[in-house]
CHARMM-style PDB file with segment names, atoms N, HN, CA, C and O in Angstrom:
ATOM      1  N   UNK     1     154.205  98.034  94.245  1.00  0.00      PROA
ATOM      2  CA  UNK     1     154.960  98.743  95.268  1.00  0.00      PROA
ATOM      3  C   UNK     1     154.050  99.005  96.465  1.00  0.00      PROA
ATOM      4  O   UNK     1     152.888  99.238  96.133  1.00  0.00      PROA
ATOM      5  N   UNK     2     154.267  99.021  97.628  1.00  0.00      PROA
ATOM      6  HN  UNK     2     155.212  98.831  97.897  1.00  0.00      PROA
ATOM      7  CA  UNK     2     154.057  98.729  98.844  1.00  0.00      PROA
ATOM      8  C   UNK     2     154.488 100.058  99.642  1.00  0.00      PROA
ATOM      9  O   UNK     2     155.647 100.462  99.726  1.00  0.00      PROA
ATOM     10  N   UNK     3     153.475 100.604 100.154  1.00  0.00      PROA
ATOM     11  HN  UNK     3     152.533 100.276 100.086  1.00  0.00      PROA
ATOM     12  CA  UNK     3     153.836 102.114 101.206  1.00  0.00      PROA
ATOM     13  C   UNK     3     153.857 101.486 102.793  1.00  0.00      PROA
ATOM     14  O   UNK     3     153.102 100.754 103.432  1.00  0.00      PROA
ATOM     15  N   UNK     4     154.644 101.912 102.960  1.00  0.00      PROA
ATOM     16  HN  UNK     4     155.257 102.507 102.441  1.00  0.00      PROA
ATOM     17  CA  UNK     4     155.127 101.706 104.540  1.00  0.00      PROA
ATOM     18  C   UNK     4     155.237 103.183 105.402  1.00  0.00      PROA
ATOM     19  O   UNK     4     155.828 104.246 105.208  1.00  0.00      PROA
ATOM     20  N   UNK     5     154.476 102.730 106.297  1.00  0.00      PROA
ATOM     21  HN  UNK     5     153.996 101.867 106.456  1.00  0.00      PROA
ATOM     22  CA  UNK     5     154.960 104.282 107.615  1.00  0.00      PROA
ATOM     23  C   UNK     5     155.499 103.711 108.701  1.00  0.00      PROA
ATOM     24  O   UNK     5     154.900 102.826 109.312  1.00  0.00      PROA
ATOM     25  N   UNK     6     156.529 104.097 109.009  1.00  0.00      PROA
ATOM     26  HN  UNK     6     157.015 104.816 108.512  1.00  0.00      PROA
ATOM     27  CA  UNK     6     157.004 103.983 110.050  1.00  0.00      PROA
ATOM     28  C   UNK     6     157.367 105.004 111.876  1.00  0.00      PROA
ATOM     29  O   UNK     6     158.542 105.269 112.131  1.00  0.00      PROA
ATOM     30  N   UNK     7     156.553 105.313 112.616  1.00  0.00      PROA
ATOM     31  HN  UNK     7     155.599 105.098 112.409  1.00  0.00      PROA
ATOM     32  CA  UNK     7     156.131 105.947 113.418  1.00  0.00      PROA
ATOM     33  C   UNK     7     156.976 104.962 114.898  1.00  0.00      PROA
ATOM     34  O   UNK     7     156.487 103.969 115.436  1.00  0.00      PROA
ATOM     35  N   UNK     8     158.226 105.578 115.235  1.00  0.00      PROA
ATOM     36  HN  UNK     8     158.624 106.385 114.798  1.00  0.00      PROA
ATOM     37  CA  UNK     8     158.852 105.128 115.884  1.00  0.00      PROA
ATOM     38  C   UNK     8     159.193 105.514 117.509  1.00  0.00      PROA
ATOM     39  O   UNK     8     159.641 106.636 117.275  1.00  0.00      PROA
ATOM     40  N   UNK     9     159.278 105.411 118.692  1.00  0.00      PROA
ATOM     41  HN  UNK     9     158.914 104.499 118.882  1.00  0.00      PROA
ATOM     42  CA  UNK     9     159.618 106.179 119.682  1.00  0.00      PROA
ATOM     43  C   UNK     9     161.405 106.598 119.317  1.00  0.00      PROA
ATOM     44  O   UNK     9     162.220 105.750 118.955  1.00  0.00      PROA
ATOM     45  N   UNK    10     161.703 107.979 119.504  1.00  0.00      PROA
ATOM     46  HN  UNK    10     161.041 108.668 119.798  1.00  0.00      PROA
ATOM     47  CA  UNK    10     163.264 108.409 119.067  1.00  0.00      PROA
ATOM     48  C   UNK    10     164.011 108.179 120.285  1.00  0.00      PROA
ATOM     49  O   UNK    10     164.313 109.014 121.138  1.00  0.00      PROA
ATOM     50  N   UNK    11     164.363 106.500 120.249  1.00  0.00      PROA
ATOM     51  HN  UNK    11     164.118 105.822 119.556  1.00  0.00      PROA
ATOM     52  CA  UNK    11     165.693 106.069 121.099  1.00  0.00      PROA
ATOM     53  C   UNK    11     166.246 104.791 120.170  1.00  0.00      PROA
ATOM     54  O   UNK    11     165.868 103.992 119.314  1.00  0.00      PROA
ATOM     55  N   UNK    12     167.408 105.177 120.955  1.00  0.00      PROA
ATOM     56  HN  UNK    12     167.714 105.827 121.651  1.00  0.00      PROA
ATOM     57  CA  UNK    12     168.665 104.390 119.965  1.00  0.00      PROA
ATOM     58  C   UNK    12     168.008 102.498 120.032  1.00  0.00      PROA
ATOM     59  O   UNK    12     167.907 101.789 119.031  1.00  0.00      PROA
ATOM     60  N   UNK    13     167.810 102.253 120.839  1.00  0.00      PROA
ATOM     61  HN  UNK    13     167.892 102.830 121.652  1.00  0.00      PROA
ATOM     62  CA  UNK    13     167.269 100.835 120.743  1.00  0.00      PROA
ATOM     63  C   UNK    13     165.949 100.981 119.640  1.00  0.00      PROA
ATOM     64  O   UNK    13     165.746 100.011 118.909  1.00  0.00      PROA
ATOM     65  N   UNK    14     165.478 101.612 119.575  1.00  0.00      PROA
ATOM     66  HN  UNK    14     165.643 102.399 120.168  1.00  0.00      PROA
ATOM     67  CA  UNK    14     164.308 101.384 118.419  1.00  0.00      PROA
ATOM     68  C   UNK    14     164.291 101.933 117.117  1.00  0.00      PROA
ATOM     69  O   UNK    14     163.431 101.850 116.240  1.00  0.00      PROA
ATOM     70  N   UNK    15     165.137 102.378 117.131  1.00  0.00      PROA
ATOM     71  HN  UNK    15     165.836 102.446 117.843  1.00  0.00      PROA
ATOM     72  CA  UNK    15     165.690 103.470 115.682  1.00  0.00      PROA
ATOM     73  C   UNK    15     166.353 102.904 115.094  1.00  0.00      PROA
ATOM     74  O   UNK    15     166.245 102.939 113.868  1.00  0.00      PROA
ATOM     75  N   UNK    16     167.359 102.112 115.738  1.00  0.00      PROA
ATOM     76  HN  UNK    16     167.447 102.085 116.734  1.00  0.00      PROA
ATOM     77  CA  UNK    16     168.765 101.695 115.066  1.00  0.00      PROA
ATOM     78  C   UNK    16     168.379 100.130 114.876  1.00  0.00      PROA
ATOM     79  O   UNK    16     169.169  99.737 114.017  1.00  0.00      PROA
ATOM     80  N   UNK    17     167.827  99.410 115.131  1.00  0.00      PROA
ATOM     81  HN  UNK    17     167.185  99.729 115.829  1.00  0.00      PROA
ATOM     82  CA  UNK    17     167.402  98.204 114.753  1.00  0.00      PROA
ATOM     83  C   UNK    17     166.222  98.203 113.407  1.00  0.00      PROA
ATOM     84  O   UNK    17     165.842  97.326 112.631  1.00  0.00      PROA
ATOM     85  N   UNK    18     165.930  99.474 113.570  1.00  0.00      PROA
ATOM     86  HN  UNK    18     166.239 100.186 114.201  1.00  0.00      PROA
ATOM     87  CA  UNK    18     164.727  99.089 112.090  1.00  0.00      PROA
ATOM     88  C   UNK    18     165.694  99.621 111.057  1.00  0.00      PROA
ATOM     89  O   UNK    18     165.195  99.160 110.031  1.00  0.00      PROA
ATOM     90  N   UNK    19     166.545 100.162 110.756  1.00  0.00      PROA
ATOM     91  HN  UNK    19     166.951 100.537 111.590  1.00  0.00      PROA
ATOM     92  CA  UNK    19     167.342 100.767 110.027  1.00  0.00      PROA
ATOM     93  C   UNK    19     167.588 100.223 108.999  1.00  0.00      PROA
ATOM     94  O   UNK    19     167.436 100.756 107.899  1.00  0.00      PROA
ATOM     95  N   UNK    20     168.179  98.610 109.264  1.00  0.00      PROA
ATOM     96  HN  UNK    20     168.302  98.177 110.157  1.00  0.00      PROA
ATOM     97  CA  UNK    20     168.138  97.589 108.077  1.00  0.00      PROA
ATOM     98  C   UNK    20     166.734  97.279 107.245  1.00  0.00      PROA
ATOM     99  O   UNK    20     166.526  97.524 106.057  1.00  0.00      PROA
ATOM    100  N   UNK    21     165.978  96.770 108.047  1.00  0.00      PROA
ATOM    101  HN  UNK    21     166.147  96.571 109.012  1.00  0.00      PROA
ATOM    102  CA  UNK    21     164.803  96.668 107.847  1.00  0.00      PROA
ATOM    103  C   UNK    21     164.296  97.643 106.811  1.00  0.00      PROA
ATOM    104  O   UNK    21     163.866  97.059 105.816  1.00  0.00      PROA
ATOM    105  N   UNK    22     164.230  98.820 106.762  1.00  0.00      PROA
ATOM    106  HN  UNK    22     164.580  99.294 107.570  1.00  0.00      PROA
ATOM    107  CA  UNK    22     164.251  99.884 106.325  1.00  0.00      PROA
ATOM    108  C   UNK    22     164.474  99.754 104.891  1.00  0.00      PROA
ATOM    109  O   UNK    22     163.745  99.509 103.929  1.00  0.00      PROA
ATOM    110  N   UNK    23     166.035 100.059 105.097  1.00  0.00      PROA
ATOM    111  HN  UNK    23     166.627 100.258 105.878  1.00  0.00      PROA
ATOM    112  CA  UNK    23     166.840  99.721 103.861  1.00  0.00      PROA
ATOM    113  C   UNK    23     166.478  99.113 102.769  1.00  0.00      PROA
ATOM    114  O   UNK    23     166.416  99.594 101.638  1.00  0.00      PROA
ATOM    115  N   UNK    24     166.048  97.204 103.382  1.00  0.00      PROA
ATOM    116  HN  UNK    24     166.098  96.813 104.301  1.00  0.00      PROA
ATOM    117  CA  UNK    24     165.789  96.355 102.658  1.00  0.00      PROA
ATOM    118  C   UNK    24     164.159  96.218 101.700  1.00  0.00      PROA
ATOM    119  O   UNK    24     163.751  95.497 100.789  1.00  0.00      PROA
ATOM    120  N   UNK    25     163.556  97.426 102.578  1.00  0.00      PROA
ATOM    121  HN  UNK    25     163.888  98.011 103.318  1.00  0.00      PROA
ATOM    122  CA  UNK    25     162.256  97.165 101.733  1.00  0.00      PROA
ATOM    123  C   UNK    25     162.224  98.428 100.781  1.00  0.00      PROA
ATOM    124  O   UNK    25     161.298  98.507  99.973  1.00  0.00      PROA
ATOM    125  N   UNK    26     163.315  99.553 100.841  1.00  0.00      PROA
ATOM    126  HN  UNK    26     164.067  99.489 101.498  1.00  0.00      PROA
ATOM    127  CA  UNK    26     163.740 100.707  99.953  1.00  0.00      PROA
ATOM    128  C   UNK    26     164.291 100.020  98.465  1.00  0.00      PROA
ATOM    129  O   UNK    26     163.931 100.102  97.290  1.00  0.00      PROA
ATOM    130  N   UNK    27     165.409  99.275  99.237  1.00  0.00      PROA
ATOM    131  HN  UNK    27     165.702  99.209 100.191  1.00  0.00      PROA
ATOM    132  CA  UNK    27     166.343  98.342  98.220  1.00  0.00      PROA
ATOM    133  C   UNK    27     165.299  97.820  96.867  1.00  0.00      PROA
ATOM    134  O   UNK    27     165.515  97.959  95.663  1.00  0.00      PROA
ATOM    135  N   UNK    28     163.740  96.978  97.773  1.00  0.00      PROA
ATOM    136  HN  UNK    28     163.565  96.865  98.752  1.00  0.00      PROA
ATOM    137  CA  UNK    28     163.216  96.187  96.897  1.00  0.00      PROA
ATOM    138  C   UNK    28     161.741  96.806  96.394  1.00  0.00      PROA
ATOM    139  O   UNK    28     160.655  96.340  96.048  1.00  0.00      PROA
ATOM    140  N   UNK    29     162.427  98.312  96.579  1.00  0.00      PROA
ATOM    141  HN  UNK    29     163.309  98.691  96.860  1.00  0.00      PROA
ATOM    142  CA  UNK    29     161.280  99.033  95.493  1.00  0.00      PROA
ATOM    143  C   UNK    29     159.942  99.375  96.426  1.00  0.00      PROA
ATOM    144  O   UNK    29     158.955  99.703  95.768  1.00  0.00      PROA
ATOM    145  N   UNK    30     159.813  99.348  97.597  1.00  0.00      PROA
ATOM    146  HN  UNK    30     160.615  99.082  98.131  1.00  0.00      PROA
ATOM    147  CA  UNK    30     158.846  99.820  98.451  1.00  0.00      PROA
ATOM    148  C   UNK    30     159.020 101.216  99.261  1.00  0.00      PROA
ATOM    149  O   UNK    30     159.899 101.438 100.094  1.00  0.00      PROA
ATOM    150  N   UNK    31     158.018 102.097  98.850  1.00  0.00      PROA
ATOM    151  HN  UNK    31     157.304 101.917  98.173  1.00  0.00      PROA
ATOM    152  CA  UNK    31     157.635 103.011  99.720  1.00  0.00      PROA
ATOM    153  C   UNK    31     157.846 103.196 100.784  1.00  0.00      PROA
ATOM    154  O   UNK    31     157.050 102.612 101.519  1.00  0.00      PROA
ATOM    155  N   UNK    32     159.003 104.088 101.564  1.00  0.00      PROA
ATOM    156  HN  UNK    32     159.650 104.563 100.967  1.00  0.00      PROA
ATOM    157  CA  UNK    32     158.613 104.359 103.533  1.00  0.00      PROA
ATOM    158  C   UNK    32     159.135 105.647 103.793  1.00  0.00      PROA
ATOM    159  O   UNK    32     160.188 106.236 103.550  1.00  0.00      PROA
ATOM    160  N   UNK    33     157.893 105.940 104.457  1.00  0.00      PROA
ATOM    161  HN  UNK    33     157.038 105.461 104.655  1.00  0.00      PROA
ATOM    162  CA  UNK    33     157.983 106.878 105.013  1.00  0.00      PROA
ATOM    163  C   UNK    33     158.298 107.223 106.377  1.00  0.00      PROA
ATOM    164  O   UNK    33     157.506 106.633 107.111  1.00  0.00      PROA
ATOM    165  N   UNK    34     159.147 107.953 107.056  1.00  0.00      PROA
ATOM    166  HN  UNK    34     159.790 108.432 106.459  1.00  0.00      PROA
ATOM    167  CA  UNK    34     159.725 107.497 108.810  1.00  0.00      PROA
ATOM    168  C   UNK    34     159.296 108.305 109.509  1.00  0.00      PROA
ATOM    169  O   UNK    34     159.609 109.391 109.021  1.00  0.00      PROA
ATOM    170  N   UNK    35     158.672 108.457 110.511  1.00  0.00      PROA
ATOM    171  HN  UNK    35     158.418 107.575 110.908  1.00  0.00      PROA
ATOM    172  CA  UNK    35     158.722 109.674 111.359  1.00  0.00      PROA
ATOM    173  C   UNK    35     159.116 109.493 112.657  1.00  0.00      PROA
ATOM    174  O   UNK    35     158.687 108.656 113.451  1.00  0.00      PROA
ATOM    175  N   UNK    36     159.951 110.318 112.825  1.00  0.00      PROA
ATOM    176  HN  UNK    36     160.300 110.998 112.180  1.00  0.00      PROA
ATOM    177  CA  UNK    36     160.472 110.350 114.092  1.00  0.00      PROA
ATOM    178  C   UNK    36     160.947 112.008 114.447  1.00  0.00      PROA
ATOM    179  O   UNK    36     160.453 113.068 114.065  1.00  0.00      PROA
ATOM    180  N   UNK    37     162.359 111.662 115.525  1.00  0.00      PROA
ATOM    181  HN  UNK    37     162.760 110.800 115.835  1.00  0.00      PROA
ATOM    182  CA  UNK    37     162.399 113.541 115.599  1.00  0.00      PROA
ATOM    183  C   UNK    37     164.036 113.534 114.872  1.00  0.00      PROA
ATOM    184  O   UNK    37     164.683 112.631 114.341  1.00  0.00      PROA
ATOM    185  N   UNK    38     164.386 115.268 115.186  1.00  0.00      PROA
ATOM    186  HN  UNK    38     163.860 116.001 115.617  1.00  0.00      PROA
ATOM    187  CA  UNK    38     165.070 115.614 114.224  1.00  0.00      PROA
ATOM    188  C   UNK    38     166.234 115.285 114.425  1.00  0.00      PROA
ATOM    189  O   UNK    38     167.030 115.409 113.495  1.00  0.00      PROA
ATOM    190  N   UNK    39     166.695 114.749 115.740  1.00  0.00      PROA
ATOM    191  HN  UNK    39     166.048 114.648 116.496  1.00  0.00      PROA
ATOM    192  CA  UNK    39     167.965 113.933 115.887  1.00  0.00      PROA
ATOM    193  C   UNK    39     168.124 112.714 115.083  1.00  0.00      PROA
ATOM    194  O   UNK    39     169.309 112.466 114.858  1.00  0.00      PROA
ATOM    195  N   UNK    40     167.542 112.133 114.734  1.00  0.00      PROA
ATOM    196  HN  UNK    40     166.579 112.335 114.917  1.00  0.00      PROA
ATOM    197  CA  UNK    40     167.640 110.790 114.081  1.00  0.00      PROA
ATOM    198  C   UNK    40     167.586 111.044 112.729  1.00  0.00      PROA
ATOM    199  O   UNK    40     167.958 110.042 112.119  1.00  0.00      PROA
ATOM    200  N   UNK    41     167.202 112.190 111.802  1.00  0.00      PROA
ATOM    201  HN  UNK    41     166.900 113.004 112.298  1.00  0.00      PROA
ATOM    202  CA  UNK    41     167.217 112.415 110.433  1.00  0.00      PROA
ATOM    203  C   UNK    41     168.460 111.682 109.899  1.00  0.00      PROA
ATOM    204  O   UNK    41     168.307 110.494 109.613  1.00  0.00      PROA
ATOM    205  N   UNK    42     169.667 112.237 109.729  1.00  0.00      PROA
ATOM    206  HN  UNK    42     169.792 113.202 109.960  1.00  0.00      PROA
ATOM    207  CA  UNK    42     170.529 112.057 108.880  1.00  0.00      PROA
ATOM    208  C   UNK    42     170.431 110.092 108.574  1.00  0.00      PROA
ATOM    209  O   UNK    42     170.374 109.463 107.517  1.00  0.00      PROA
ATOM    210  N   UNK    43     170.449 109.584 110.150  1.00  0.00      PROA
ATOM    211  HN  UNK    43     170.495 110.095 111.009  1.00  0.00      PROA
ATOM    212  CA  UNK    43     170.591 108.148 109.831  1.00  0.00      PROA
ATOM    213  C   UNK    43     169.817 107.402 109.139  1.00  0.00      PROA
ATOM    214  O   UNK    43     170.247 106.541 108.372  1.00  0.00      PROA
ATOM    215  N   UNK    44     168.280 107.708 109.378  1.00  0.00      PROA
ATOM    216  HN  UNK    44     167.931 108.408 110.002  1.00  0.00      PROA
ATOM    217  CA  UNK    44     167.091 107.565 108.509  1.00  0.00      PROA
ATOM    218  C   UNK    44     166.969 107.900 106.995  1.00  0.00      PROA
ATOM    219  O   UNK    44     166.475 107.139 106.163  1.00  0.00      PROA
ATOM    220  N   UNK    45     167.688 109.632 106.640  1.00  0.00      PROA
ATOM    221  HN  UNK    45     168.089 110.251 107.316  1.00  0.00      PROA
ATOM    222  CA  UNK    45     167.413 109.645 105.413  1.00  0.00      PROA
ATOM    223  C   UNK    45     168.696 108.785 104.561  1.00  0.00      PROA
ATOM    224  O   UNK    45     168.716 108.574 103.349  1.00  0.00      PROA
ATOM    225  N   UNK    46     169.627 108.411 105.465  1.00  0.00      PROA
ATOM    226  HN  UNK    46     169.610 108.582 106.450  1.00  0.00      PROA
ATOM    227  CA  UNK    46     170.557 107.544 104.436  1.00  0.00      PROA
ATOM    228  C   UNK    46     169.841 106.774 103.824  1.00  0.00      PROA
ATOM    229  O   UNK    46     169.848 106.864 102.597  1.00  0.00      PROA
ATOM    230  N   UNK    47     168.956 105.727 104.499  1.00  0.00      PROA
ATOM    231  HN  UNK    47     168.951 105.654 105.496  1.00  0.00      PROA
ATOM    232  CA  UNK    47     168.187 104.645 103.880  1.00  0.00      PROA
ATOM    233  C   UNK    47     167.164 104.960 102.816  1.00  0.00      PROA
ATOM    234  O   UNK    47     166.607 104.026 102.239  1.00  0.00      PROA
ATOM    235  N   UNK    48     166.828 106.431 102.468  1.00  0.00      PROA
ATOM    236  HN  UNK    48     167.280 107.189 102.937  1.00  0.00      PROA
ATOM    237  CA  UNK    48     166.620 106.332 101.219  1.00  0.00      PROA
ATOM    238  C   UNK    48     164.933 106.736 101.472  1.00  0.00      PROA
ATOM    239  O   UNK    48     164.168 107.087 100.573  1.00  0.00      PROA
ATOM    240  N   UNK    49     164.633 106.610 102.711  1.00  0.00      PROA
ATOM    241  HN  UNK    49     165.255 106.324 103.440  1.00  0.00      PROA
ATOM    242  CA  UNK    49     162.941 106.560 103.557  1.00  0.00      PROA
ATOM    243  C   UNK    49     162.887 108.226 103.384  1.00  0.00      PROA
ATOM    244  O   UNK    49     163.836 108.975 103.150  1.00  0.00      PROA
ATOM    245  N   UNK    50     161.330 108.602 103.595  1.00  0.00      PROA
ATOM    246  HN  UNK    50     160.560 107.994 103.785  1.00  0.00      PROA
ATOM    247  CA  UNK    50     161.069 109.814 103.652  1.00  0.00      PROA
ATOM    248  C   UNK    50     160.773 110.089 104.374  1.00  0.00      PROA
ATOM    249  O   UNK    50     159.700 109.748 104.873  1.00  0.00      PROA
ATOM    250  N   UNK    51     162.183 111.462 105.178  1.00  0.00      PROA
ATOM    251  HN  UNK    51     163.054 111.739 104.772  1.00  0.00      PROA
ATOM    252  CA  UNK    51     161.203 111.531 106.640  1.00  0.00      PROA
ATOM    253  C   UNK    51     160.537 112.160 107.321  1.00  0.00      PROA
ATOM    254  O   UNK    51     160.170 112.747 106.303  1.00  0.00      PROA
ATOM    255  N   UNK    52     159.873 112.745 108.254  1.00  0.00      PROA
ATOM    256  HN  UNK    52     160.172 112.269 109.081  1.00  0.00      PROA
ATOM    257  CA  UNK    52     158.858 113.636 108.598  1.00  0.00      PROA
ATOM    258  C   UNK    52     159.489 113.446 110.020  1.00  0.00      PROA
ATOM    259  O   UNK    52     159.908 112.439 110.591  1.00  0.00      PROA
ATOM    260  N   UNK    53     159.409 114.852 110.420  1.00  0.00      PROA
ATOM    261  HN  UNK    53     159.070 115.670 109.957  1.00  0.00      PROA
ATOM    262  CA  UNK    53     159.625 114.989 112.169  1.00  0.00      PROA
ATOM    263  C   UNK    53     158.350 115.232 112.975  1.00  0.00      PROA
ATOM    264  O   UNK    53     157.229 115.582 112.605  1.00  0.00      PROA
ATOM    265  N   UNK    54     158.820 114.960 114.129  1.00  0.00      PROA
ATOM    266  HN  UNK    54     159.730 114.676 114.430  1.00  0.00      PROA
ATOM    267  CA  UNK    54     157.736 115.289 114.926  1.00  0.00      PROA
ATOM    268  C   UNK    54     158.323 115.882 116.765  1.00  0.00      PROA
ATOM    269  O   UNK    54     159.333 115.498 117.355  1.00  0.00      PROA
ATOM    270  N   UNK    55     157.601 116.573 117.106  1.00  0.00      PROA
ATOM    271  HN  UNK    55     156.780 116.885 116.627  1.00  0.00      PROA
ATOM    272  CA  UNK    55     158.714 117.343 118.518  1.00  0.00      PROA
ATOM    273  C   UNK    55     158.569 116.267 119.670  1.00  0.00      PROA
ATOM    274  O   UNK    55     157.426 116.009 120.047  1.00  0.00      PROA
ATOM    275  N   UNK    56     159.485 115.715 120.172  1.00  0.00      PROA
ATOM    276  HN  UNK    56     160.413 115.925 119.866  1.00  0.00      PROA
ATOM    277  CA  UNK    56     159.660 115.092 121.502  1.00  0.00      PROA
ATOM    278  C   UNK    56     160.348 115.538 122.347  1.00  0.00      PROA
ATOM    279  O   UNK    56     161.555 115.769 122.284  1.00  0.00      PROA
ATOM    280  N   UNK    57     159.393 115.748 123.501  1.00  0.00      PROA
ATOM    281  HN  UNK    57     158.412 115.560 123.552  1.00  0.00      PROA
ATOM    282  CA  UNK    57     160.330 115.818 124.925  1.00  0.00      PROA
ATOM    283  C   UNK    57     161.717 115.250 124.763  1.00  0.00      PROA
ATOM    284  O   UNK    57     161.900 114.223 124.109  1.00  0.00      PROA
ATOM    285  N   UNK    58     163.011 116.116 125.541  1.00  0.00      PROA
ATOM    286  HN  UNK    58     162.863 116.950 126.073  1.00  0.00      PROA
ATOM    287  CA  UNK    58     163.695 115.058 125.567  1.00  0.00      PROA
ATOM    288  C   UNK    58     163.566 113.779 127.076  1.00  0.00      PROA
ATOM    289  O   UNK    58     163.780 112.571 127.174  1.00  0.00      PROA
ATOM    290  N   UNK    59     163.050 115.000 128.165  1.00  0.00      PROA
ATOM    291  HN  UNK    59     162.876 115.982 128.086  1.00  0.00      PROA
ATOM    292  CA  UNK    59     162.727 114.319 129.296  1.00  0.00      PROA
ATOM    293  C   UNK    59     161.288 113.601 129.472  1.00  0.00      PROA
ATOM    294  O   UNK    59     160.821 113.343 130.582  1.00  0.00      PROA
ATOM    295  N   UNK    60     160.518 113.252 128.023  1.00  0.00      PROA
ATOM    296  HN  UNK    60     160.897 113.462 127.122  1.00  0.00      PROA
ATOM    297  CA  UNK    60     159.239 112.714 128.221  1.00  0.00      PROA
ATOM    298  C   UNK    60     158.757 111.656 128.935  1.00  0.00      PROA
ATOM    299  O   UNK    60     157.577 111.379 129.149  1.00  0.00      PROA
ATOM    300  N   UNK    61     159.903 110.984 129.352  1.00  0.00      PROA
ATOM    301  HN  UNK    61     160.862 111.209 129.178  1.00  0.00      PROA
ATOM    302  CA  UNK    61     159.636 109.938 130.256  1.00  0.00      PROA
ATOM    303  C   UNK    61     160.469 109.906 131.623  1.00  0.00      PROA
ATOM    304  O   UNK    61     160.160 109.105 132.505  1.00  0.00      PROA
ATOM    305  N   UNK    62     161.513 110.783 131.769  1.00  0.00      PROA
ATOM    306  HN  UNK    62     161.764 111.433 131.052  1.00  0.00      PROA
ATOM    307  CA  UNK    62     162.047 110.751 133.520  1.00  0.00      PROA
ATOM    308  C   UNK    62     160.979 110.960 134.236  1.00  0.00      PROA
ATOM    309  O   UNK    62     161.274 110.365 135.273  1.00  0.00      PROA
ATOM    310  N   UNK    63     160.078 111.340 134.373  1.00  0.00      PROA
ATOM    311  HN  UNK    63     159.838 111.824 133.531  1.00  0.00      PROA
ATOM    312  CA  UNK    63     159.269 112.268 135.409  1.00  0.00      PROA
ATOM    313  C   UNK    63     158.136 111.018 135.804  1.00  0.00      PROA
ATOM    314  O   UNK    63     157.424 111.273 136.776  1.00  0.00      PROA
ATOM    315  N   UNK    64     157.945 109.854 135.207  1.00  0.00      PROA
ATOM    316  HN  UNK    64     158.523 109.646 134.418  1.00  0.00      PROA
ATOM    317  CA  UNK    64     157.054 109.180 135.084  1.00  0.00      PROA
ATOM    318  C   UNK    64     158.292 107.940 135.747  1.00  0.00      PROA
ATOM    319  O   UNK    64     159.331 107.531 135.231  1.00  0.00      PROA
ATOM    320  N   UNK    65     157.539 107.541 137.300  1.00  0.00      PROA
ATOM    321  HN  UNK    65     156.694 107.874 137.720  1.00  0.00      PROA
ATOM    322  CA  UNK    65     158.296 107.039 138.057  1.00  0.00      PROA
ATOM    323  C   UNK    65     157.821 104.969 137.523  1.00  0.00      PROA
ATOM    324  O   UNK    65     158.545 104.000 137.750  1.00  0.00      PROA
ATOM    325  N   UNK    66     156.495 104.954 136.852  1.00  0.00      PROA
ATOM    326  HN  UNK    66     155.907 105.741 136.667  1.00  0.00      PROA
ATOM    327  CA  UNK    66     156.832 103.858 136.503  1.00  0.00      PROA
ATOM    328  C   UNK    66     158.273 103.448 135.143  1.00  0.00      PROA
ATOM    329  O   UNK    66     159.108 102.553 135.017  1.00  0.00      PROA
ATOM    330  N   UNK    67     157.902 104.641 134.400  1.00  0.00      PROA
ATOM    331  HN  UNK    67     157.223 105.369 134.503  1.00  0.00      PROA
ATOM    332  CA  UNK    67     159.135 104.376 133.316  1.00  0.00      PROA
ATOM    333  C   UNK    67     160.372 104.695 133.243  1.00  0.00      PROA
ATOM    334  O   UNK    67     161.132 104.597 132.279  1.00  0.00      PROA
ATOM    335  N   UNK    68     160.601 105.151 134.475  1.00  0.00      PROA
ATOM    336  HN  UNK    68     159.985 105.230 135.258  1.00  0.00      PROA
ATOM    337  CA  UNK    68     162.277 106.053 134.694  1.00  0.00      PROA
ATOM    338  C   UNK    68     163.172 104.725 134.940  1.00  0.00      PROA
ATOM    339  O   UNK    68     162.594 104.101 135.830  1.00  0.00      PROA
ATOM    340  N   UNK    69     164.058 104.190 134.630  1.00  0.00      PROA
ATOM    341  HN  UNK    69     164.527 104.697 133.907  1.00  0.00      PROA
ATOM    342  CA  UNK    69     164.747 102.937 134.961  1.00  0.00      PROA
ATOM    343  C   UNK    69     165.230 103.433 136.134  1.00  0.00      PROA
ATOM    344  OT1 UNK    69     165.931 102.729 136.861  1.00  0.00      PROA
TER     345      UNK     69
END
């Protein structure tokens, strides 16, 4: 068995695409652990992963004129 961490930025494009991923290495008997923040729990702990929060801005990136779209 195989431990996995998973340390993600908490937006829907990067959360919701590892999700399967996730799943599939839970499914086949591997260790993961997720951390992200506390909005994203419920979807994360479906998959069965263990998760750990951590506090994010929600505005951590408007203010930063290279990353503001």
């Amino acid at each position: 068995m195989a431990r996995v961490l998973v340390v993600i930025t908490p937006a829907e494009g990067h959360v919701n695409p590892s999700l399967g991923l996730v799943t599939q290495l839970i499914d086949s008997g591997e260790e993961v652990v997720y951390v992200c923040t506390e909005e994203y729990r419920s979807r994360i702990e479906q998959t069965g992963a263990q998760f750990i929060t951590y506090p994010f801005p929600q505005d951590a990136f408007s203010h930063d004129p290279v990353l503001k779209p």
